[in-house]
C-alpha positions as CSV (number, residue, x, y, z in Angstrom):
1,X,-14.4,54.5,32.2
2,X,-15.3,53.9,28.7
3,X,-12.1,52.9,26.7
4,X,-11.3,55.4,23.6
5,X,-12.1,53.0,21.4
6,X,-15.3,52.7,22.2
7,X,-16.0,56.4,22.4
8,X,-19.6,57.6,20.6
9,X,-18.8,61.0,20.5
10,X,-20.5,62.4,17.4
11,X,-23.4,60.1,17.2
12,X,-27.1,60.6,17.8
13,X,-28.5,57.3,19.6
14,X,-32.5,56.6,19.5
15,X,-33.7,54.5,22.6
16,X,-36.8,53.1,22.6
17,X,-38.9,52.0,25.7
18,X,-37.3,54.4,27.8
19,X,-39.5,53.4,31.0
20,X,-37.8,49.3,30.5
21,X,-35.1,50.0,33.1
22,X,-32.7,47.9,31.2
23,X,-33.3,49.7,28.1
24,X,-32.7,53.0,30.4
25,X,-29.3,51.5,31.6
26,X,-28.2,51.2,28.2
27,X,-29.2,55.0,27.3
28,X,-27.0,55.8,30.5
29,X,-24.3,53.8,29.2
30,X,-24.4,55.4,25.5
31,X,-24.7,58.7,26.7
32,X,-21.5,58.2,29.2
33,X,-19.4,56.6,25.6
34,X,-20.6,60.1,24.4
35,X,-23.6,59.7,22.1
36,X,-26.6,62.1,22.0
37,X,-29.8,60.7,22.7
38,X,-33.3,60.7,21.4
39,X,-35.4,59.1,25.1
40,X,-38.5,57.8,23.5
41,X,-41.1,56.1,26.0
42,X,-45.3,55.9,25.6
43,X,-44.8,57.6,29.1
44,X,-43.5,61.0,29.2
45,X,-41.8,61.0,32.7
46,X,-39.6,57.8,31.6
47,X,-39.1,59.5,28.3
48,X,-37.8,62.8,30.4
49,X,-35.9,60.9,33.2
50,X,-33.6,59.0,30.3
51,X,-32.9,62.5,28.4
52,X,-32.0,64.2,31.7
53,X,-29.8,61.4,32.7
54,X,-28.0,62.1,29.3
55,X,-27.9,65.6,30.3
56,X,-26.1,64.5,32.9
57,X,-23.6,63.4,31.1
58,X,-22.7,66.1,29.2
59,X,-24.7,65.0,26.4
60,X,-27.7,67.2,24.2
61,X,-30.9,65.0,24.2
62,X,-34.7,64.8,23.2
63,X,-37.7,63.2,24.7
64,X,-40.5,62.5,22.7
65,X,-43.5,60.5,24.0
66,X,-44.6,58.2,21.5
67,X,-46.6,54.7,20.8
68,X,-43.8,52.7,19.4
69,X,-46.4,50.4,17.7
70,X,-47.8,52.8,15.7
71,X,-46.0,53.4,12.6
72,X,-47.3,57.2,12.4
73,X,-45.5,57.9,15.8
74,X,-42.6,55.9,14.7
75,X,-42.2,58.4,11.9
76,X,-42.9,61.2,14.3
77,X,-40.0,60.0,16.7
78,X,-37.5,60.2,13.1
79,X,-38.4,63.3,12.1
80,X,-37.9,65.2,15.2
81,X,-34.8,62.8,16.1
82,X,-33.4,64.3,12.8
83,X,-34.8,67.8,13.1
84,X,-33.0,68.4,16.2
85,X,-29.9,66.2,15.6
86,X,-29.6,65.9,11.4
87,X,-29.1,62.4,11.8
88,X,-29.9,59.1,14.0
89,X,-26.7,57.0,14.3
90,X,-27.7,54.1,17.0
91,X,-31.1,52.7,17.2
92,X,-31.5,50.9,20.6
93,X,-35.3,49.2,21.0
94,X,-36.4,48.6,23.9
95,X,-39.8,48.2,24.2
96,X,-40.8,45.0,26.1
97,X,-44.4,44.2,27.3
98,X,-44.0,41.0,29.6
99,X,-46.9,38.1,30.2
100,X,-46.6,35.1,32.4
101,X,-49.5,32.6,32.7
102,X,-50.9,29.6,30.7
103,X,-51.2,29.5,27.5
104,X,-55.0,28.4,28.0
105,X,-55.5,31.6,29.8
106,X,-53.8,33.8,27.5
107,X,-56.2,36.1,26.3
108,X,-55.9,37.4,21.9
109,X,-55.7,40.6,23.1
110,X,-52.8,39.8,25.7
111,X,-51.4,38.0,22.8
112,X,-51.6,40.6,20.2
113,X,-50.5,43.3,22.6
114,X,-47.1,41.3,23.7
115,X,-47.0,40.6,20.0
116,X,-47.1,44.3,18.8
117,X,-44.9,46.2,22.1
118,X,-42.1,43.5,21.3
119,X,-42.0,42.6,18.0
120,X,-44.0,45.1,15.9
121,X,-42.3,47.8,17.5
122,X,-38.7,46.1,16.3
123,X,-40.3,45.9,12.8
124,X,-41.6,49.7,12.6
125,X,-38.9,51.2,14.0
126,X,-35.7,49.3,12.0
127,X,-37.4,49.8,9.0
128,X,-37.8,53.7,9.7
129,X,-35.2,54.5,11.1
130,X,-33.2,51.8,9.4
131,X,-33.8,53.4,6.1
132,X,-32.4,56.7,6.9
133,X,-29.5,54.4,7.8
134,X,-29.1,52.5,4.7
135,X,-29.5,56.0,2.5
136,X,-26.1,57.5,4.6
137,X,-24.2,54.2,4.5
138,X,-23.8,53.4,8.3
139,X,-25.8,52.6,11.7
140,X,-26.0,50.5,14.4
141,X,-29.5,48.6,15.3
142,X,-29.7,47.0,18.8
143,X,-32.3,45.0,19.9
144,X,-33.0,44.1,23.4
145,X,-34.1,40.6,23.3
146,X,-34.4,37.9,25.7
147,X,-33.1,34.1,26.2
148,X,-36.3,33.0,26.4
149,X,-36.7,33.8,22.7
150,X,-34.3,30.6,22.4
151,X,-35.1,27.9,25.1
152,X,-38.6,28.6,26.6
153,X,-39.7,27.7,30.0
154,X,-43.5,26.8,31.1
155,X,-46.0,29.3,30.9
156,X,-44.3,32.1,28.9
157,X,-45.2,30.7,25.9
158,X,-46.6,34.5,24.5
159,X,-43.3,35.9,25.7
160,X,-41.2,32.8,24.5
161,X,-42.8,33.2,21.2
162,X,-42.5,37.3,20.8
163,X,-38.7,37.3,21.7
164,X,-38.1,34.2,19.1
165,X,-39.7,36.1,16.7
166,X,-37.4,39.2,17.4
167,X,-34.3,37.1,17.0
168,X,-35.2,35.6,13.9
169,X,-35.9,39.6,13.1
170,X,-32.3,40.3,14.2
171,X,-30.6,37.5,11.9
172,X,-32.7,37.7,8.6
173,X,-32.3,41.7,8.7
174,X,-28.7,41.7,9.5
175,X,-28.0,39.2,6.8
176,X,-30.4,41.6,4.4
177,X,-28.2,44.9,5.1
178,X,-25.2,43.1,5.5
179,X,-23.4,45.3,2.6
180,X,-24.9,48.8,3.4
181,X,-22.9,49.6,6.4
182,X,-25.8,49.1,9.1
183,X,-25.6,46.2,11.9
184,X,-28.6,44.8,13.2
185,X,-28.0,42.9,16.5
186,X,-29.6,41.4,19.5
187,X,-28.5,41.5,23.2
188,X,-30.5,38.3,24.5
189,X,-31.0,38.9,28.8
190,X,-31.6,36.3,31.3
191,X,-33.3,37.6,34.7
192,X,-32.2,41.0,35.8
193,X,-33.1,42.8,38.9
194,X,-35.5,46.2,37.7
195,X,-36.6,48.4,39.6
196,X,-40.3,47.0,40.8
197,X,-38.8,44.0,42.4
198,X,-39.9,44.4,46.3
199,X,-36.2,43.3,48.0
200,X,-37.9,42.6,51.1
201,X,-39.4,39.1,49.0
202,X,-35.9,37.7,48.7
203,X,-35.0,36.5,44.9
204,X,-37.0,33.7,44.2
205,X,-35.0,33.4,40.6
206,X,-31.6,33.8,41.8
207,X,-31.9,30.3,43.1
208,X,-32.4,28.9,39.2
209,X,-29.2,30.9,38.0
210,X,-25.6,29.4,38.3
211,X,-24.3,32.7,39.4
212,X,-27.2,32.6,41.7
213,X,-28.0,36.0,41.0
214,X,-30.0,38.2,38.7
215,X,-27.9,40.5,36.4
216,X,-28.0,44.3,37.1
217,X,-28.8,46.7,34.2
218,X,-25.7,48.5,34.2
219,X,-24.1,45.2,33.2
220,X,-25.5,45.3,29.9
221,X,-24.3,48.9,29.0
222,X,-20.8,48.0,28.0
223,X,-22.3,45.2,25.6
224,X,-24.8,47.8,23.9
225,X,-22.2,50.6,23.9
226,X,-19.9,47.7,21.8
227,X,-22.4,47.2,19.4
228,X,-22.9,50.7,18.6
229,X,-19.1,51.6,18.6
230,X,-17.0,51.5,15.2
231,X,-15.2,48.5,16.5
232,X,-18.1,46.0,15.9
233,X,-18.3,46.9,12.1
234,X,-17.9,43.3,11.5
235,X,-20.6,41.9,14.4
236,X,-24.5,41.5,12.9
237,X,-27.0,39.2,12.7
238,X,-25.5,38.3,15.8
239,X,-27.3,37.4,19.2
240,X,-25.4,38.2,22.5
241,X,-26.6,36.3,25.4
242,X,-26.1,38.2,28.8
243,X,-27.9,35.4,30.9
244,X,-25.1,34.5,34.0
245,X,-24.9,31.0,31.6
246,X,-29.0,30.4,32.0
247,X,-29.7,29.4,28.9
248,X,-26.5,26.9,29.3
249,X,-27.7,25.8,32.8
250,X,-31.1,24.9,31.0
């Protein structure tokens, strides 16, 4: 049960990288606080499976199948976000591209396509929708970050370096609107279970946490559905870690 105080009723939220089942928990998890949602994915199905979840909820929503790193669909997303709704409320991005390997393997183009899914796509989208924000006085932008952004480990350096960037994003932004009524904050994750792990392999990361498990993406809804509630007015450029105590545990 969400607690009143945390209710969304009345709010439109936009969630990006609908198919990133952690950014599809937290669409759940706003839609259950009572926010409309836009589902936005570069995949139509995961675009459609997030708006009917919030169907399920009792909640209007809109999927809209887009290219988050293109700034002409990012404008396509706000205009039919606002068409249908009259106003976007909550931004959650959630675009994430992942790459594990060497950095002498890295190839530019795996490079410059982590670089634009994760950090690009932060910077199109909060400055879109962000402005419609700023003109109306009040919003909520949450980005889905990762620890890694703040203590790297060996051969994630692309990654590493894509999520830093984010973060820096997140506090120079937040500091920027900090008198217009919009909040810009991260939610930094550790190693969650998502739904193409093969069970049958064990965890091989649980062993690395100190709650020797992976988090489960329901677990970050209640932070996210925070962030976007009225009770955070006073919370941005702000990073919440949701790591089990990783980035602690070094």
């Amino acid at each position: 049960m969400i607690p009143e105080f945390f209710r969304l009723q009345d709010k439109v939220a936009v969630v990006t990288g609908a198919g990133n089942p952690l950014a599809r928990a937290i669409g759940d998890a706003l839609a259950e606080a009572g926010a409309d949602v836009v589902a936005v994915s570069h995949r139509a199905e995961a675009a459609q499976a997030l708006a009917a979840s919030a169907r399920g909820h009792g909640r209007q929503s809109l999927a809209v199948t887009a290219d988050m790193t293109r700034a002409a669909d990012v404008r396509r997303v706000a205009q039919e976000a606002t068409r249908r709704f009259g106003k976007m409320d909550i931004l959650l991005a959630g675009e994430d591209a992942v790459l594990a390997g060497p950095l002498g393997d890295t190839l530019e183009d795996q490079w410059d396509t982590v670089m634009s899914v994760n950090a690009k796509s932060v910077y199109l989208c909060s400055q879109v929708i962000g402005r419609e924000m700023v003109s109306k006085g009040s919003g909520r932008i949450i980005v889905l970050a990762h620890a890694l952004g703040i203590g790297g480990v060996p051969n994630t350096t692309a990654y590493s370096a894509s999520k830093g960037a984010v973060l820096q994003f997140v506090r120079s932004l937040g500091l920027e609107w900090a008198t217009t009524g919009v909040t810009v904050n991260a939610i930094a994750t550790g190693w969650f279970a998502e739904g193409w792990d093969d069970p049958s392999q064990g965890d091989p990361l649980a062993h690395f946490n100190p709650m020797r498990r992976r988090g489960q993406p329901e677990e970050l809804g209640p932070v996210a559905v925070y962030l976007a509630s009225d009770v955070a007015a006073y919370v941005t450029a702000s990073v919440c870690v949701v790591d089990g105590g990783q980035i602690c545990h070094g």
